[in-house]
N, C-alpha and C positions, 0 to 999 in steps of 0.2 A: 433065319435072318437074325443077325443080331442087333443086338438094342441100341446100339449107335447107329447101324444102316436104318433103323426103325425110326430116328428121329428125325424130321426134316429138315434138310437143309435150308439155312435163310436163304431167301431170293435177293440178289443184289440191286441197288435203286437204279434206277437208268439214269443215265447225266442229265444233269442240267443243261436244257435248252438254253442255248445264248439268246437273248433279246436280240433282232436287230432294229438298230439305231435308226429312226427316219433323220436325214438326213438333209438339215436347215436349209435350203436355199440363201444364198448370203447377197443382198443387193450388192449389186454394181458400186462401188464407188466410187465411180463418177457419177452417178444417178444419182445419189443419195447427198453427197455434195452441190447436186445442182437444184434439189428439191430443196435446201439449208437456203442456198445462198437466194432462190425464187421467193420461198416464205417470207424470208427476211425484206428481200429487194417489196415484196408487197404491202411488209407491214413498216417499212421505212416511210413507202410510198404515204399510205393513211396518217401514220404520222406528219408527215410534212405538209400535207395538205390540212387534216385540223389544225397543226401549228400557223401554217399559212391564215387558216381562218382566226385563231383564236387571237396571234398577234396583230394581224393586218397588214400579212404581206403578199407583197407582188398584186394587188389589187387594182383595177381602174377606179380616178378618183370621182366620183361624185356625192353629190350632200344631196338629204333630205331631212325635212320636218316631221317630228313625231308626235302626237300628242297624248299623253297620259291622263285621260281624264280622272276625275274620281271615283266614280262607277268601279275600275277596274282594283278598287284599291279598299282593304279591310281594317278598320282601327276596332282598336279596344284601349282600354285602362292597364296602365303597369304600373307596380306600386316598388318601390323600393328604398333603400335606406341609405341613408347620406350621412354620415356625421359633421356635425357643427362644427366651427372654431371654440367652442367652449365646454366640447367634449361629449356633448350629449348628441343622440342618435334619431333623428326624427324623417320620420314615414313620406314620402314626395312621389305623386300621381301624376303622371304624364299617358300623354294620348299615343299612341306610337300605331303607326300603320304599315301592311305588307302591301307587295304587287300582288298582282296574279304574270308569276312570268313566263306561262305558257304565252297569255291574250302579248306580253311585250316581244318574246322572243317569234312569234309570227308576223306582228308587226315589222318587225326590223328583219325579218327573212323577206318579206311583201316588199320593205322598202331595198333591198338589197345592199343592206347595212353587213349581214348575216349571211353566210352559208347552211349552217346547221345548227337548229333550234334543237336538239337534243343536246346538242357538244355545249350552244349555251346556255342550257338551261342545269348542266351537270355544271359549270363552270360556277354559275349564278349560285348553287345551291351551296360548293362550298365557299366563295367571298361572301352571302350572305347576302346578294345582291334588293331580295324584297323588302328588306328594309332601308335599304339605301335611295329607293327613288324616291319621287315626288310628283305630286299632281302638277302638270305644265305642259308647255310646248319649246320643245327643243329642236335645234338646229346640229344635227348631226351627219358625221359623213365617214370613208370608208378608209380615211385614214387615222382612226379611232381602233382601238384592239378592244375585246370585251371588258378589260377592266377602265379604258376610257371612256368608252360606250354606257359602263352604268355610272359612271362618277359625272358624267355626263347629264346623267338624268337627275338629277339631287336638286336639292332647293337652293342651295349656292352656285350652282353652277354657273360658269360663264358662259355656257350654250342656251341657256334660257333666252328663249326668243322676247322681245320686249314688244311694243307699239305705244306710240305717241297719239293720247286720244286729248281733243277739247270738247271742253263741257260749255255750251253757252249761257250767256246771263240767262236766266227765267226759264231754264230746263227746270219741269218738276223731277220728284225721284223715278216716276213710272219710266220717263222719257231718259231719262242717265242709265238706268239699268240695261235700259235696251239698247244702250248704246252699244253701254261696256260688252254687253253679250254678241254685240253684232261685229265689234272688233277683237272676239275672242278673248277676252278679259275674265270670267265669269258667266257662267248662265244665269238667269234672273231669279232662278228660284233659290238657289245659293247667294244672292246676294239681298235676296226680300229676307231670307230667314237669320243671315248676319246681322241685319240689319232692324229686326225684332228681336234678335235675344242675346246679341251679346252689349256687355255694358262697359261703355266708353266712357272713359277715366278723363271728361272735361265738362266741370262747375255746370255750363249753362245747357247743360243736358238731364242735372239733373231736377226731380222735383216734378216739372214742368211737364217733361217727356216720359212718361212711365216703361218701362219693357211691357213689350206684345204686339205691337203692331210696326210691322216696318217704318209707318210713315213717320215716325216719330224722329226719322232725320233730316225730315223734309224742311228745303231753307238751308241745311248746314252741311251741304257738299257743295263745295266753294267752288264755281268757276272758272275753269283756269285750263293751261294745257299740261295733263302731265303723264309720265313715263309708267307706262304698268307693266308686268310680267305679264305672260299670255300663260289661257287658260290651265289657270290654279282653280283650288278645293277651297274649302269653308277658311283653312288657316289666310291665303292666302286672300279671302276676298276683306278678311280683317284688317288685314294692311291697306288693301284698298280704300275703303271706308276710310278707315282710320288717315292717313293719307290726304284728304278731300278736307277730312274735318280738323286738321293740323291743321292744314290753310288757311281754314276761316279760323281759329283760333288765332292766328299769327297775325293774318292782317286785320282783324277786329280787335285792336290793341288797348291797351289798358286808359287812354286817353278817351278811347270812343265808348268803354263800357262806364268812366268817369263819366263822361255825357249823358247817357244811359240815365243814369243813378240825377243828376241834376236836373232834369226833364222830367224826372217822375215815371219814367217807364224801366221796364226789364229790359233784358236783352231779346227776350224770344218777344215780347214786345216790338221791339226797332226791326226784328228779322220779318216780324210781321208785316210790317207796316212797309217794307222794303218789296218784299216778295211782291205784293198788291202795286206798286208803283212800278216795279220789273214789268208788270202782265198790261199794267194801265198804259203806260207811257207812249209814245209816239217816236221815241228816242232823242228827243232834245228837252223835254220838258218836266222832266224828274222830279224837280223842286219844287214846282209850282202844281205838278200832281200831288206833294205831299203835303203840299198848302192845303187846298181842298178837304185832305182826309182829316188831318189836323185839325179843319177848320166845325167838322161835323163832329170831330171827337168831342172839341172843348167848350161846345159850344152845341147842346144835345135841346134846348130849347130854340131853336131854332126851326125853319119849316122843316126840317129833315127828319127831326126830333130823336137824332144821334143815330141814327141808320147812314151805313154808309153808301147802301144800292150801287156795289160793284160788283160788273158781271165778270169779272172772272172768277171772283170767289165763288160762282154759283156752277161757273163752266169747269173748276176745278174737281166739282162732285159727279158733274153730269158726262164729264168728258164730251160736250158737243157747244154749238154754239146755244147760245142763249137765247129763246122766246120772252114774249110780253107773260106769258101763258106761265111759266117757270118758275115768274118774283112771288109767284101766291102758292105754286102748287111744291117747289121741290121742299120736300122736310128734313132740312140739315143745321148746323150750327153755323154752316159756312153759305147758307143762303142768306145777304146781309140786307135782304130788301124785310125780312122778317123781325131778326135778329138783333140787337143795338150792338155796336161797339163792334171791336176787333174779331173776328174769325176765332177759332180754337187755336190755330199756328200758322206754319208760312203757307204758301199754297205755292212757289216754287223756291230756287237757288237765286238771290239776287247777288248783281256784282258791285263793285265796290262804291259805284255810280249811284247806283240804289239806294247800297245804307248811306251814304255821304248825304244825298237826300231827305232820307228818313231821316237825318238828325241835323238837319240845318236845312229846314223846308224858305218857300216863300215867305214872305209878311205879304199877306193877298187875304179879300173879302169876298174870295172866290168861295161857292158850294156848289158848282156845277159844272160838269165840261160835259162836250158834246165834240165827236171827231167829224169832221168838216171831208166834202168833198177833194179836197186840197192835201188830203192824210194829215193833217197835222187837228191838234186838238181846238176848240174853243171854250172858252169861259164865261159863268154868267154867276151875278150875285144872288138872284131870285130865280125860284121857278117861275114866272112867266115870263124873262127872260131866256130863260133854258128851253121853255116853250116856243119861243118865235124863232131861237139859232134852229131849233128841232127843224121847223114848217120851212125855214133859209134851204136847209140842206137838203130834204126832201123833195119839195118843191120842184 
């Protein structure tokens, strides 16, 4: 064999297998054009309906009342920087508060203001809306869009519900609190706590009236009928207040505090001695109740020996009516059977009857009345006259 038949021959590769191709299945297109155009037709559809909601269309019309209390709402301190007219830069603290506007946007889903509390709570989150509302009650309805719904709820709004409340002459404060809270103005505890610590920018408040106890504006929320916002927060009970005591500022004018000052008494004085004729009166006899009190002030040697023995200054402590048992036993400044002279302050709001009273009483040698079966008051110069009307009436 020779030596080339000796080496072996290469083996040649086998071909290359061809791959075969699977082959795509290619949708219909008509199918595939009708799944475009479904998708679309559905997401049109959501669209149009939150648009529907978000603007406020194609809705039935009806309103509802919302109330925002405080409760639902968080302050804090922001400080930031203002620049002056004079070029310098100074630091300014303001109170600023958020919603909570899940509690609002349920609310107004409940009232059927809303469709969808998530669509307005994304909507709320970018205008910003938690800081835009305001502690009240508003008058809303469903021809409002979400950005007039929250512009709505602010402390300027025109949807801010109002109520027309009257205060009468010789309401104390306990009794005007409850009022306001009974006509949705404030609750009491909100308007006790305005009413101990913030401090009101008029003369005859102060000195006299120290901050820390509410009663200290007792007397000087002034009688009258007038227009509040409904249930507002701390800011809003300020204006109230404030408000009540503009009044009596205004119409205790600078003529009657001139009087004041010629008579030898203060102001919280006259409001004193007003409120006591408020509570005493019988309603025709104002000035001749204020003769009496006058007459025991100026005149402290007398049997009375400057005690004034008005039971309402005692019933103002006790909150009930007055016993024989009460002139020895209640231990107050404002029990006057103990006490000499004027009370601590007013014991309610007198109107303008009252102070006109207090400062242009009687000329009378009266130091006693006694209210008569008849409802009207009687007079007497001495106690044993006041004695025998007493045994008249009884009798």
């Amino acid at each position: 064999m020779s030596q080339e038949s000796q080496r072996k021959t290469p083996r040649s590769a086998p071909p290359p297998q061809r791959k075969r191709r699977r082959r795509r299945k290619r949708m219909n297109p008509i199918l595939y054009i009708l799944l475009v155009v479904s998708v679309s037709a559905i997401l049109a559809a959501v669209g149009w309906v939150w648009a529907g909601d978000v603007l406020a269309l194609n809705k039935e019309f009806h309103s509802a009342t919302l109330t925002l209390s405080e409760d639902i709402f968080t302050f804090r301190e922001e400080t930031s920087e203002v620049k002056q007219s004079d070029g310098t830069v100074e630091s300014v603290t303001k109170t600023v508060s958020e919603a909570d506007m899940d509690y609002v946007a349920q609310q107004l889903k409940a009232e059927g203001l809303i469709e969808y509390k998530t669509l307005f709570k994304l909507f709320s989150s970018f205008s910003h809306a938690s800081r835009k509302l305001s502690p009240g009650t508003y008058e809303l309805n469903t021809d409002m869009d979400y950005n007039a719904l929250i512009n709505s709820m602010s402390a300027r709004s025109g949807s801010r519900k109002t109520v027309s409340v009257t205060i009468p002459e010789g309401y104390t404060l306990d009794q005007i609190f409850a009022l306001l809270a009974k006509e949705g103005v404030a609750n009491v505890s909100t308007l006790q706590k305005v009413a101990a610590e913030y401090d009101f920018k008029y003369s005859f408040l102060k000195g006299v009236i120290p901050l820390g106890d509410y009663h200290r504006l007792e007397g000087y929320l002034f009688p009258d009928t007038y227009e509040f916002y409904m249930g507002g927060g701390e800011n809003e009970a300020v204006q109230v207040l404030n408000k009540m005591i503009l009044r009596f500022d205004r119409q205790f004018t600078d003529e009657l505090r001139a009087q004041c000052t010629e008579m030898g008494y203060s102001i919280h004085d006259i409001v004193t001695i007003a409120s006591l004729i408020e509570k005493e009166t019988d309603g025709t006899d104002q000035k001749h109740i204020a003769s009496v009190i006058y007459n025991r002030l100026d005149h402290p040697e007398y049997e009375t020996v400057g005690l004034l023995q008005i039971d309402a200054a005692i019933a103002y402590v006790t909150g009930k009516p007055v016993t024989q048992a009460d002139y020895q036993t209640v231990d107050s400044p404002y029990n006057t059977y103990l006490n000499k002279g004027l009370p601590p302050g007013p014991i309610a709001s007198p109107g303008m009857v009252a102070l006109n009273a207090a400062l242009n009483p009687d000329s009378t040698n009266d130091y006693y009345y006694v209210l008569g079966t008849d409802g009207r008051h009687h007079y007497a110069r001495t106690s044993a006259e006041f004695e025998r009307l007493k045994a008249s009436f009884n009798g």
